[in-house]
N, C-alpha and C positions, 0 to 999 in steps of 0.2 A: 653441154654448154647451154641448152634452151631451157633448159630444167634450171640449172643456176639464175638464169635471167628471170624466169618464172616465180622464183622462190625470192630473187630480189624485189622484184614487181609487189610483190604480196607484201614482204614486210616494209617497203617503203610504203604501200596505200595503210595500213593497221596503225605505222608510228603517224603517216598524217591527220587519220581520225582519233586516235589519242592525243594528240597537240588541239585537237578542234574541239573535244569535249571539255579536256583542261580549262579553255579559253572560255569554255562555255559556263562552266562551272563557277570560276572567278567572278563571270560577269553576272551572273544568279547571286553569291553570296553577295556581293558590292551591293546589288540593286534590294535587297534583303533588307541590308542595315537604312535603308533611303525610306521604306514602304510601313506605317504601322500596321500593327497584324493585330486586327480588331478579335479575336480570338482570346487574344490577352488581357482586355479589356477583362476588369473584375467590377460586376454591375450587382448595388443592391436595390431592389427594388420591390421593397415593405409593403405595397398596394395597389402590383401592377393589376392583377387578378380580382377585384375588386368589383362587380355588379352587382347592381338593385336588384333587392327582392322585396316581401313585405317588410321584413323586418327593419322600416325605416330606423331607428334610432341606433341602429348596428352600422346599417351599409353609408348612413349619411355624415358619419364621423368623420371629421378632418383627417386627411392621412397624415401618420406621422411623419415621412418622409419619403420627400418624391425627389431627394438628390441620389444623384449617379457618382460612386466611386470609381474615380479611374484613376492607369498608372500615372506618373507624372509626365510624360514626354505625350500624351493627351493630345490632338489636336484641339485648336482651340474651341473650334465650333462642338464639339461635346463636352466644354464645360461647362459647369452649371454656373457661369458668371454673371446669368441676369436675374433681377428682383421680381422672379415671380415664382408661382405656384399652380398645379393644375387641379380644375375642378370641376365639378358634374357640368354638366348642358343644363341640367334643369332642375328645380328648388323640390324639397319634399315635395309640395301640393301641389305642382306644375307634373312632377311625375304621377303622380295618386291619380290626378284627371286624366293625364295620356295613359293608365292603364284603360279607364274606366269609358275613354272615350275610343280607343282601339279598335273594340267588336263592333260598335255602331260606325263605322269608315267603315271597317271591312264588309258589313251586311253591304252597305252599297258599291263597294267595291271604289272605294275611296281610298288614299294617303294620306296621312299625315305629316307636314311639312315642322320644324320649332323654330323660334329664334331666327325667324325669317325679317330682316333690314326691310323699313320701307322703301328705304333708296334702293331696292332691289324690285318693288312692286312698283312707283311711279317716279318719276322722272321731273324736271323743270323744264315747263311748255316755251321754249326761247322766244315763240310768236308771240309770247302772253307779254315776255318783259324781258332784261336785257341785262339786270340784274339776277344773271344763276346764280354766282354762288353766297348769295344772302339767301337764295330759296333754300337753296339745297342743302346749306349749314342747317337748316330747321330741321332736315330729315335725317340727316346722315348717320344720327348716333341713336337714333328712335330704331324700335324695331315690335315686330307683331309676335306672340306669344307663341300661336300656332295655326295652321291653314290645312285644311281640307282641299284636296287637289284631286281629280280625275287623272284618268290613266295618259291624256293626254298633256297634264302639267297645267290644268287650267284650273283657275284659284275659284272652287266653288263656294267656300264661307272662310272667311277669317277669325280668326276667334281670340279674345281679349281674356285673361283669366282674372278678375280684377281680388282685392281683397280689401279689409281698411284702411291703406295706404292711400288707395283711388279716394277719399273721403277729404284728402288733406288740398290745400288751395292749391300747388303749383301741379298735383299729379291731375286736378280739375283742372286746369289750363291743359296741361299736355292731352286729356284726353277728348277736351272739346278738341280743340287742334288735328286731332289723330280723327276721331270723327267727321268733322267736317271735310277731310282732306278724302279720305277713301271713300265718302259717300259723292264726292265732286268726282271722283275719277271711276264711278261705276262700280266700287267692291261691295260686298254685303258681310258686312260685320257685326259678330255676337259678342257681347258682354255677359259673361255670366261669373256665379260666385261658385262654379263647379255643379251646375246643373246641368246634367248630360241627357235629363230629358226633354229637358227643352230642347236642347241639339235635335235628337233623333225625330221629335216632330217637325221640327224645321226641315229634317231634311227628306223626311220623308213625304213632305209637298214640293218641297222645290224639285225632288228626283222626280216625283209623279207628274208634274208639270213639263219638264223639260220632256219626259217619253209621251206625254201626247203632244206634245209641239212637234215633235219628230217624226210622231205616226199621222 
């Protein structure tokens, strides 16, 4: 008799975890057909692989295509339904100089920061006026080429990469502007047409200055 109850005991617990995996199975397939499974997802991507090297006139070609195939049931946020396009950070000759200008940071053990916003470097003095945002419309869509920064994020030169453009009247507005503005707020900023030795003797006085200031 204890043996029969035994035996019932068992196969009553075995059909209850079979009834529970059942249940459990159903609610996995349900919750399946709810979930997109990014796996499925069929992505072409012509130029994802794509870095600078010398061969500027190879690596700076427009990619043909930076749209993503996907299935149709897509969420929407990886559709490609907005009007735009992805492109380098920085121009053939914006890069050519940040090769050239690299080893000279590193000797001093310098960073190089690009495409640094002013409105990231100075601010509208509220004491000054009361009018911010006519200041700060001035700054907000201006930005600086590239910055030289210490290991503690402190902007040691700024640097302007200028070319014939800076020659034309309104880029000679923006630049007196850009000038007068970071010489008012204590930066020290370089202008050059891609003379990287002029950099290195710059910085190689300002470095030697600051270490006997120190010493």
């Amino acid at each position: 008799m204890e043996v029969e109850i035994i035996i019932y005991t068992v196969i009553m617990i075995i059909a209850i975890i079979s009834i529970w995996k059942l249940f459990e199975f159903i609610k996995d397939r349900k919750n399946n057909k709810d979930t997109y499974n990014l796996k499925d997802y069929k992505f072409e991507q012509d130029n994802q692989n794509i870095y600078y090297n010398t061969d500027y006139n190879n690596t700076y070609n427009e990619s043909k295509n930076y749209n993503n195939i996907y299935q149709q049931d897509t969420p929407v946020y990886y559709r490609n339904d907005y009007p735009y396009k992805r492109k380098y950070l920085l121009t053939k000759n914006e890069f050519y100089f940040y090769k050239r200008l690299r080893p000279i940071a590193e000797k001093y053990n310098l960073n190089i920061l690009t495409k640094i916003r002013i409105a990231d470097l100075v601010d509208v003095d509220t004491t000054k006026t009361n009018e911010y945002y006519k200041y700060f419309a001035k700054i907000k869509a201006k930005h600086i080429d590239f910055a030289l920064v210490n290991i503690n994020m402190e902007v040691i030169y700024l640097i302007e990469l200028d070319d014939y453009t800076h020659s034309y009247k309104n880029r000679i507005e923006r630049d007196n502007f850009v000038n007068q503005l970071l010489l008012e707020t204590g930066y020290k900023l370089i202008r050059t047409y891609g003379d990287v030795n002029q950099i290195n003797t710059l910085l190689y006085n300002t470095m030697n200055n600051l270490k006997n200031t120190v010493n």
